[in-house]
C-alpha positions, -999 to +999 in steps of 0.1 A: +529-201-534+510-194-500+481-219-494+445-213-502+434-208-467+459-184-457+451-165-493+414-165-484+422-151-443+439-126-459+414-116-486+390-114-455+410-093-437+420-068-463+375-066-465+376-057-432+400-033-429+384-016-462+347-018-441+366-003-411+378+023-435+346+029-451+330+032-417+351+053-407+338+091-418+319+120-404+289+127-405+263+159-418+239+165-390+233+203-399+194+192-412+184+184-380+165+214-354+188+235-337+177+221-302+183+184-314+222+194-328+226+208-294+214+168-276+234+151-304+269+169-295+260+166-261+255+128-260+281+126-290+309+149-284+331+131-310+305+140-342+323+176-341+359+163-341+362+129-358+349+102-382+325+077-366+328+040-363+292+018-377+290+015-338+292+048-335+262+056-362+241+030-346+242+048-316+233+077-333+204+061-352+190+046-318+193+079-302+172+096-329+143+069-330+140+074-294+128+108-297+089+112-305+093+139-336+114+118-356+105+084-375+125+061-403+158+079-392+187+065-414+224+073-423+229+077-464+266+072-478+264+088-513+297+079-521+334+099-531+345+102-499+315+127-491+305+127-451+273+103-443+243+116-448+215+114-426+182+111-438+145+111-416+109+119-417+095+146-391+069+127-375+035+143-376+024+154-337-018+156-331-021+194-322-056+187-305-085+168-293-119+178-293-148+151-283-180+163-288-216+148-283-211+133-248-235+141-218-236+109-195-196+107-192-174+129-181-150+146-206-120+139-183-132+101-188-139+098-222-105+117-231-086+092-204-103+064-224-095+075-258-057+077-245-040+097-269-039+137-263-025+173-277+012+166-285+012+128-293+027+117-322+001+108-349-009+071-350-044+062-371-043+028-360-041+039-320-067+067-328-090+039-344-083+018-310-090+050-292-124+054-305-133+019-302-122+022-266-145+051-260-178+029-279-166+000-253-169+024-229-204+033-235-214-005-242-200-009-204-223+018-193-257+001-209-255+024-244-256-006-269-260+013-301-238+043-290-219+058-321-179+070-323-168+089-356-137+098-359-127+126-382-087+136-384-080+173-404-043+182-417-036+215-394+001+219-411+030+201-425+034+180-397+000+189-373-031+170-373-065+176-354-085+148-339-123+155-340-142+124-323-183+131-326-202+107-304-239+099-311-250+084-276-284+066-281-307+053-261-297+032-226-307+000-226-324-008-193-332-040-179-374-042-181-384-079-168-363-106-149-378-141-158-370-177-139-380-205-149-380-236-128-399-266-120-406-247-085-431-219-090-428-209-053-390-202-057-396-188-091-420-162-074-399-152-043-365-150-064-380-126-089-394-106-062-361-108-047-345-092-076-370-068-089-349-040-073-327-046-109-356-034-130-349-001-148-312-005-141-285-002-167-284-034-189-241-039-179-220-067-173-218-046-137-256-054-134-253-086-145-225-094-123-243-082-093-277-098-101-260-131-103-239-125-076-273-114-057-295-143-064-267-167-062-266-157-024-308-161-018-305-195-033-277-202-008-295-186+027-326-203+019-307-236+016-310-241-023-277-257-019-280-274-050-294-247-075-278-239-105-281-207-119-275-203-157-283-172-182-295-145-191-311-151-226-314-117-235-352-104-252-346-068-263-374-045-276-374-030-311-354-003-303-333-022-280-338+003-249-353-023-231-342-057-223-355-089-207-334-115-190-347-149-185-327-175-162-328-212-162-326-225-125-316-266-121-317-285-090-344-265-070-346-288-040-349-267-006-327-286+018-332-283+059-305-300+084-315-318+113-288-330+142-294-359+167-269-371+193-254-336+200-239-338+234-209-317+242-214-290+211-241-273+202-262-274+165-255-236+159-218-242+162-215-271+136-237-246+113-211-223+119-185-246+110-204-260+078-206-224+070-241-233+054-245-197+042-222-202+016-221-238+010-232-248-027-222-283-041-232-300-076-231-334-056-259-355-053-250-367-023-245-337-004-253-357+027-220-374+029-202-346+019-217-327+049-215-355+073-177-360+068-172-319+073-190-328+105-165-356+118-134-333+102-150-306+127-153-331+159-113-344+145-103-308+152-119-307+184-096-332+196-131-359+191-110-386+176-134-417+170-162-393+159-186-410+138-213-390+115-235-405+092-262-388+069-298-392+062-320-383+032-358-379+039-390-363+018-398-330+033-433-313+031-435-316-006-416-332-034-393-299-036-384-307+000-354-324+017-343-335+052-312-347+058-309-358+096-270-362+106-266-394+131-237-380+150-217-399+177-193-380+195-169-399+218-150-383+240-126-357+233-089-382+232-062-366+253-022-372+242-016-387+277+022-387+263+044-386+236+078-410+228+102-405+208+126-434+200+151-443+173+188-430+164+185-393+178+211-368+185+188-341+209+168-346+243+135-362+235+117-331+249+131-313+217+111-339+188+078-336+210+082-296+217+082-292+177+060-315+172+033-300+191+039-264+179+038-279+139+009-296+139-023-275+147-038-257+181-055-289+187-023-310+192-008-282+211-039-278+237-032-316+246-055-328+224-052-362+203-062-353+156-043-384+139-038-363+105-026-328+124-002-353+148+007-372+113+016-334+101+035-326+125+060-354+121+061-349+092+069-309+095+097-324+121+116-350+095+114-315+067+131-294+098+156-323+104+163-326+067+169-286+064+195-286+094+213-310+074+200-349+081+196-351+050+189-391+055+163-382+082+134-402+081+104-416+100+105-452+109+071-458+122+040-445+143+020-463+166-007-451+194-017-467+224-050-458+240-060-466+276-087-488+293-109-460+290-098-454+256-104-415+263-063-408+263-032-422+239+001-427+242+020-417+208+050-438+196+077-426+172+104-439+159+127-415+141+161-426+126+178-388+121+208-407+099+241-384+096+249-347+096+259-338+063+289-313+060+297-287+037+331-295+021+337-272-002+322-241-020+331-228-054+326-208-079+326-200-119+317-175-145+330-148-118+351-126-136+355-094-117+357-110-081+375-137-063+361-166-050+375-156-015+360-124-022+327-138-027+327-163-004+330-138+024+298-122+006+279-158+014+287-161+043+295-202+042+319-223+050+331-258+060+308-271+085+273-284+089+249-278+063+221-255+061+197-255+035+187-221+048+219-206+048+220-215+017+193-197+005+208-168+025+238-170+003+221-170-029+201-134-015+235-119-006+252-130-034+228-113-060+224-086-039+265-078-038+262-081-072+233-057-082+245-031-057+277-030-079+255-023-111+253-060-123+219-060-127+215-082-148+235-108-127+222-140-128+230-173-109+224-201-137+223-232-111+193-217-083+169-243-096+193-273-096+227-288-092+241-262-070+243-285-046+260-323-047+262-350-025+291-379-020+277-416-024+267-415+014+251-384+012+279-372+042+296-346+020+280-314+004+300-296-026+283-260-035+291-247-068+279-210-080+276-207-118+272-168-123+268-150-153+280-113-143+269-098-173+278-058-179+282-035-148+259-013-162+264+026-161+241+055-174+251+063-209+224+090-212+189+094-198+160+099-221+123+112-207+092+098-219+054+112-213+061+147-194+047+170-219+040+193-195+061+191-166+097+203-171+127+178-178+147+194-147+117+185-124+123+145-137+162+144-134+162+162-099+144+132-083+163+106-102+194+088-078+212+085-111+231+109-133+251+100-163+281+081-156+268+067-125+260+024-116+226+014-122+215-004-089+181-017-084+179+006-048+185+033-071+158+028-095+132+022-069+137+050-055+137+073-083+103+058-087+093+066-049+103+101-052+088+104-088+051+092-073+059+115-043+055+143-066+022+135-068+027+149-108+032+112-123+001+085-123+025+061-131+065+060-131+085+033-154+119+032-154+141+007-173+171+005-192+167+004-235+197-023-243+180-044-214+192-086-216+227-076-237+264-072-231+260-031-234+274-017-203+265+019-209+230+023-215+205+047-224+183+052-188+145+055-203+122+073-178+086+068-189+057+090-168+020+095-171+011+127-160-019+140-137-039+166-132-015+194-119-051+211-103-070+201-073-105+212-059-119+196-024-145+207-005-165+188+024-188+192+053-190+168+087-204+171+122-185+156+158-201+155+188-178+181+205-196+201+228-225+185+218-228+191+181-204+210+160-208+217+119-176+219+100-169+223+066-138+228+042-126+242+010-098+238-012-078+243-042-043+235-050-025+237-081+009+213-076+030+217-105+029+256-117+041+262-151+053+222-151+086+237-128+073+215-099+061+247-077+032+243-061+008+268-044-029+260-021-053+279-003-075+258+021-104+274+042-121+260+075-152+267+092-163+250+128-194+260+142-211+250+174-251+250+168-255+238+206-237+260+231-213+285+221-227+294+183-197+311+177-179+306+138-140+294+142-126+300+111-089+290+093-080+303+059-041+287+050-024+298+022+009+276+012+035+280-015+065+254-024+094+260-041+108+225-048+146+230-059+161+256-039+198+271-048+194+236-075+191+212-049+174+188-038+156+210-008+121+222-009+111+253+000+079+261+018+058+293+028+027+285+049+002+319+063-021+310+084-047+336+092-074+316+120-099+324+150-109+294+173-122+285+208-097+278+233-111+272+260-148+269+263-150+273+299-145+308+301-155+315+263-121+325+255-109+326+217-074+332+196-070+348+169-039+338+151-019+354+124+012+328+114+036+330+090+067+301+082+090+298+065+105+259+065+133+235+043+131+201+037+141+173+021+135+137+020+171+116+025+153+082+011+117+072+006+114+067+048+128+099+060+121+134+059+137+162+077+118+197+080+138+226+095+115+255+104+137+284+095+115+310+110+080+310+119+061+339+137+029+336+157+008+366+165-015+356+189-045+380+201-067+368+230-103+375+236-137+372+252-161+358+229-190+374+251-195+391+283-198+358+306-160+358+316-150+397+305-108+397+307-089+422+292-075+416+253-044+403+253-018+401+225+017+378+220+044+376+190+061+337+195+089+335+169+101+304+167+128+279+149+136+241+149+136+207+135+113+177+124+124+145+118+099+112+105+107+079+100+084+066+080+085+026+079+048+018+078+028-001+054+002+025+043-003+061+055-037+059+066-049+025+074-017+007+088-011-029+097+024-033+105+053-008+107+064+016+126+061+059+127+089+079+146+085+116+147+111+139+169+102+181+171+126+207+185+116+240+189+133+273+203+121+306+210+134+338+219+130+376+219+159+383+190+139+357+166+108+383+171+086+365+198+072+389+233+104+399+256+089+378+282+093+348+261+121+326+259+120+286+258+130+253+244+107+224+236+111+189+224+085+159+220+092+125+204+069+098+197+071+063+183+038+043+174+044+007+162+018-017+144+015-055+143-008-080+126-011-103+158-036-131+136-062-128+114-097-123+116-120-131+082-090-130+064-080-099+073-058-087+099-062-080+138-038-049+143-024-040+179-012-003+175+008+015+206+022+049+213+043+062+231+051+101+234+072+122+257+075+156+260+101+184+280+096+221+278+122+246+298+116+281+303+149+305+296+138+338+300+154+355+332+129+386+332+105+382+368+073+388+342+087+361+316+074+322+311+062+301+284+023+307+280+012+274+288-025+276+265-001+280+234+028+259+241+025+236+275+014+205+272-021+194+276-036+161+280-073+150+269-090+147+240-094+122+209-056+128+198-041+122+233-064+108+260-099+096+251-126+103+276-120+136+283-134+171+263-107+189+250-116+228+254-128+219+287-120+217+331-114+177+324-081+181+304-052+175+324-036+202+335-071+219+338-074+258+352-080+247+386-048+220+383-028+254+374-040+271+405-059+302+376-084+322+395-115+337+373-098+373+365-062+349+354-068+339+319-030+319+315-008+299+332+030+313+327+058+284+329+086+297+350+104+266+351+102+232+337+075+204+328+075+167+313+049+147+297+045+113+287+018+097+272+011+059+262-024+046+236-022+012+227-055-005+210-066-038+191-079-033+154-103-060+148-126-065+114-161-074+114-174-072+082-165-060+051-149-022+062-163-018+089-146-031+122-137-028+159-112-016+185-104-016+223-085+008+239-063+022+266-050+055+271-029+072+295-008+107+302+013+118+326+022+159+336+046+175+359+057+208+362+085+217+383+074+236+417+037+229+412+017+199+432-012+183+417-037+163+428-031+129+404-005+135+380-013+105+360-050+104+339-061+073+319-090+058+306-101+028+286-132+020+265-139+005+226-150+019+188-166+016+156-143+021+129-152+017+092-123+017+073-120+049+041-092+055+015-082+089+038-084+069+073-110+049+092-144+068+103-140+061+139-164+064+166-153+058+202-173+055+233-145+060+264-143+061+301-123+077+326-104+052+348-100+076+374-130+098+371-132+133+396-165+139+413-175+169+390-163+151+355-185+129+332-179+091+336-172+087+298-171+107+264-182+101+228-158+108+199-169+113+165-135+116+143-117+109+107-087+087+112-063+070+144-031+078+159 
């Protein structure tokens, strides 16, 4: 007789195995849409040969729900050995949109707002949220009583149509601004402050402003105290007009007085008190602003400042002076500074960090008790992170001199003993050794470092997630990865890791491109199926998803996310854009005088959802005060974004243009360009470009008859490479970083350019950008270039050379060296530099020539966008066999810069350091953007 327990483990058992049994069947997937079978034995390769496991099924089920035209997907077993069943509903898709009854929002908005589109699955509840979005929308706007109906008609078995009617009203407008006060003079002047809200939109935008607005009168006419509360609303019958009335509290009008100034002045402790934003509830404000005083005098090294406040009536009983007694002292100098105690470095050490931890007071020499007091205290932390653990300060004491205008500071530190690491472990870490990982730290026996430490734990996470453990985590950061001995001498680490799954790409399932082909998607993903999932690669899938420019926003994340599932299903969720693009502007500079210019464009980036893209831009420049002569530049441009299935792009760029040259001898170009070019970014900071072919047909000519020369026409075929190196913070407005960019080029008659043209030509430059401090909270940038340049003629032919107008190098001009007029005698080489006489039109290089070029400028803000620079720029040309004059041209001078999404407006007043006789001193540039 076997026991009960084993007779009951073996009754489980035998259910088990008959489950496994049962489970263990195929299944009829014939019902589903030819497309979906053709997924399904894809992701499932088994469901044609085999019976499935439950797993199995599950996995099958969750694959199903994740697609947007099924919903309540389920597997049916009807019994008799029959195969499952599987059983679903054909979700319902909304086959349009149509909003009707708008006309003070755009379409584009109100359909953005309503969020759901042509091709979403249908959802009342989210259409019912959608419309309430859109009435939100117009309540936002000022249309209080603004109307949404909703109407939602069956277009087929599974279609339905969303009508939404909008019935806009009127907008409520803001009529009459009321305050009341107990001061009738400040009740008048505040409403006639604000009045410039009547009529406007009755929003929480207006409301926001108008409190933001009189908030900042009550503070610059030194209502310090008032407090501004409201609006109670008043709305008319119809409720298109509205009147706010405000309660103001505390309408005392303070004025500051200052006696026993000495050594500063009164403006600069206003500036420091910062009185045009000060506001307090207190109703002793007096104190409050006399101790802001002392703190000020503190940090000016005024150690036994004393301040103390007055209150007086004013002119009337709405009036306040407060008169601030102030006695300065001398400013205390830190005559020296001892350090004393059980230390293990030269003294010179405790006082060097000292000074640099505490504040630019104590480091100018200058005695602050509390910044001094800081930067012990900033010491003992440092001494405690280098592993003295026990470090601590014993005591402070300062002696002043007779004069009592200097101290002598006394500490006494007691550093205790190093603490040593003794041993470091680890646990949880199934897949590698602890020798293994602690190479990855980086630690071992010796003293510790509680910022190695913190080095180890990046490394350690980071070995791990580059190996697909993304999900790694170390369950001891916050506490106990570190003990002690009872002396505090002896440091243990111990690393509790959970691993979890290495994770690997099951599948990959796209969300949200209804228009843009799934090809497009999986070509800029770093991932295909079977491969790790490493946080570098998901980033930058994302980066090159947004570099598209097809996807407003890019989500990628893994569906069994926080399990043990090691291959996962990849989910790839995008919002798309607008594939279409119209620009247009128009602008004036200051070149030769005053020049109009004006664009067009349209672009269309994503053709047919493949990912092609196609533009055409056109340019006109015309000069209204010299030459009145229209330059104009049409540029058509095609990508092909995949060629031969790869990750390189394709472009086509034609360039048909006429422009001024050279406005000396009224000279113009007509250029007709076509390229042909390959690229391909290798991560989200570089990009190659290889200009396969490219062919310039360049015709020459007199715009009048002041300088008559003979037409003149040139084929330059050329080919070559582009690198960038990309490591800056933003594209247009940077504030730290760095740009590289190296060119190649090479030209010759058998790539289609003039027999009498044959050369190779190279130019590198690297800018760098640095936040030095900051300014107003934002930062002060200093930006410098450098750019060199080497150009070699190869042709052998007597009449051959490089055309040196097309392809020499040229200094002057906003983009190279401010000060001097591009298109004019001041640019370096100039005609007369070249040695051209009237009737020579070009310069031919028959040999060689360098340039280099340096700019380096300070970024400063001074309100809100708009800001500041200083500059210096300087060039350098030489050509082999040819003498000039000064080979070196600089100049230096400052701008006005205020700061746009597409660059800074920038306009630059500059001077020429080493001015000829017949040039202008200095030059005006009006531009978009900086180098």
């Amino acid at each position: 007789m076997l026991p009960a327990k084993t007779l009951l483990s073996l009754f489980v058992f035998i259910l088990l195995c008959a489950s496994q049994a049962q489970a263990k069947k195929n299944l009829r997937y014939e019902t589903l849409p030819a497309e979906v079978q053709e997924d399904l034995v894809k992701r499932f390769p088994q469901i044609e040969k085999e019976a499935l496991s439950l797993e199995q099924l599950d996995e099958v089920i969750r694959y199903l729900q994740l697609k947007p035209e099924f919903e309540n997907v389920r597997i049916l077993d009807d019994g008799n050995g029959s195969p499952y069943r599987l059983d679903f509903q054909r979700t319902r898709i909304i086959s349009k949109v149509s909003i009707d009854g708008i006309s003070n929002i755009s379409e584009s908005e109100a359909g953005s707002t309503f969020g759901v589109k042509a091709g979403d699955v249908f959802d009342q509840q989210n259409l019912i949220e959608g419309a309430e979005k859109i009435r939100q929308l117009y309540a936002e706007r000022g249309y209080l009583n603004a109307i949404v109906d909703i109407a939602m008609p069956p277009e087929g078995a599974d279609q339905v149509g969303v009508e939404i009617k909008v019935t806009e009203n009127k907008q409520t407008r803001v009529r009459n601004i009321v305050l009341q006060s107990p001061n009738d003079a400040l009740n008048r002047e505040l409403t006639k402050h604000l009045k410039g809200f009547l009529k406007d939109p009755f929003t929480d935008a207006t409301l926001n402003e108008l409190q933001k607005d009189a908030r900042e009168y009550l503070k610059e006419k030194r209502y310090v105290r008032a407090d501004l509360t409201g609006p109670t609303t008043e709305f008319s019958s119809d409720e298109s007009e509205v009147s706010l009335i405000y309660r103001v509290d505390k309408t005392e009008r303070y004025t500051f007085e200052y006696e026993g100034i000495r050594l500063l002045g009164a403006r600069e402790i206003e500036k420091a008190l910062d009185l045009d934003n000060y506001y307090s509830a207190s109703p002793t404000i007096g104190s409050e602003l006399a101790q802001k005083i002392r703190n000020y005098y503190l940090s000016k090294g005024h150690a036994r400042a004393e301040v103390r406040a007055e209150e007086h009536e004013g002119r009337d009983p709405l009036h306040r002076r407060i008169v601030f007694k102030i006695e300065e002292g001398p400013q205390i100098k830190i005559q020296a500074v001892n350090i004393t105690g059980r230390i293990s470095k030269r003294q010179r050490y405790y006082v060097n960090f000292i000074e640099e931890h505490s504040s630019k007071v104590v480091d100018k020499g200058l005695y602050n008790k509390e910044d001094f007091d800081t930067g012990v205290q900033n010491l003992i932390l440092e001494l405690q992170n280098n592993g003295y653990l026990q470090a601590k300060l014993i005591s402070t004491r300062t002696q002043y001199n007779r004069e009592r205008d200097a101290v002598t500071l006394h500490v006494n530190l007691d550093e205790g003993p190093l603490t040593q690491i003794e041993e470091v472990d680890f646990s949880g870490n199934k897949d590698f050794s602890d020798e293994e990982l602690i190479g990855v730290t980086g630690l071992k026996p010796g003293a510790l470092r509680l910022g190695q430490i913190e080095l180890a734990i990046a490394r350690l996470k980071e070995f791990y997630h580059d190996r697909g453990y993304i999900e790694m985590l170390l369950l001891n950061e916050k506490q106990d990865l570190v003990t002690y001995d009872e002396t505090n001498t002896k440091a243990s680490l111990h690393f509790k890791i959970l691993e979890g799954p290495q994770v690997r790409v099951a599948s990959i399932v796209l969300e949200g491109n209804t228009f843009t082909k799934d090809y497009v998607l999986l070509k800029e993903l770093e991932f295909t199926e079977g491969d790790l999932v490493t946080p570098y690669k998901v980033q930058e899938s994302v980066a090159r998803l947004q570099r598209t420019g097809f996807f407003g926003t890019v989500d990628i994340r893994t569906l069994e996310e926080k399990t043990n599932v090691a291959n996962r299903t990849v989910v790839v969720k995008v919002t798309e854009r607008d594939p279409g693009l119209l620009t247009f502007g128009a602008g004036a500079t200051n070149e030769r005088k005053l020049t109009l210019r004006g664009y067009a464009g349209v672009a269309y980036r994503n053709i047919m959802g493949t990912g092609r893209g196609a533009s055409l831009r056109l340019e006109g420049n015309y000069n209204i005060a010299d030459l009145k002569y229209l330059e104009h530049k049409v540029v058509f441009g095609y990508l092909e974004p995949y060629l031969f299935g790869t990750r390189l792009r394709g472009r086509i760029n034609i360039t048909r243009s006429t422009t001024v040259t050279d406005y000396e001898i009224h000279q113009a170009s007509e250029v007709n360009s076509t390229t042909y070019s390959v690229e391909k970014d290798f991560t989200s900071h570089v990009l190659g470009v290889w200009d396969i072919w490219s062919l310039a047909t360049i015709r020459d000519f007199g715009i009048d008859d002041v300088y008559p020369f003979p037409e003149d026409e040139q084929n330059i075929a050329t080919t070559g490479p582009t690198l960038d190196l990309d490591f800056r913070d933003n594209p247009f407005n940077p504030t730290k970083g760095n740009f590289t960019r190296w060119n190649a080029e090479y030209s010759a008659p058998f790539l289609g350019s003039t027999g009498t043209i044959e050369y190779w030509k190279t130019t590198l430059s690297f800018t760098h950008y640095a936040s030095v401090f900051e300014l107003q909270k934002q930062p002060v940038v200093w930006a410098n270039q450098v750019r060199g340049g080497y150009i070699k003629n190869l042709s052998t032919r007597d009449d051959g050379g490089v055309p040196w107008d097309k392809k020499g190098f040229t200094l002057g001009g906003q983009s190279t060296i401010r000060g001097y007029e591009a298109g004019t005698q001041e640019v370096f080489p100039n005609r007369d530099d070249l040695g051209l006489s009237e009737n020579e039109k070009t310069y031919y290089l028959k040999t060689e020539a360098v340039m280099y070029l340096v700019k380096s400028e300070v970024r400063f803000p001074v309100y809100g966008n708009l800001g500041g620079a200083v500059f210096y720029d300087g060039g350098y040309v030489k050509i082999q066999d040819l003498s000039f004059e000064d080979y070196y041209r600089d100049s230096a001078g400052f701008g006005i810069r205020y700061n746009t999404p597409v660059g800074p407006l920038s306009l630059e007043w500059a001077w020429k350091l080493d001015a000829r006789p017949s040039e202008e001193p200095w030059r005006f540039h009006l531009s978009i953007g900086t180098f």
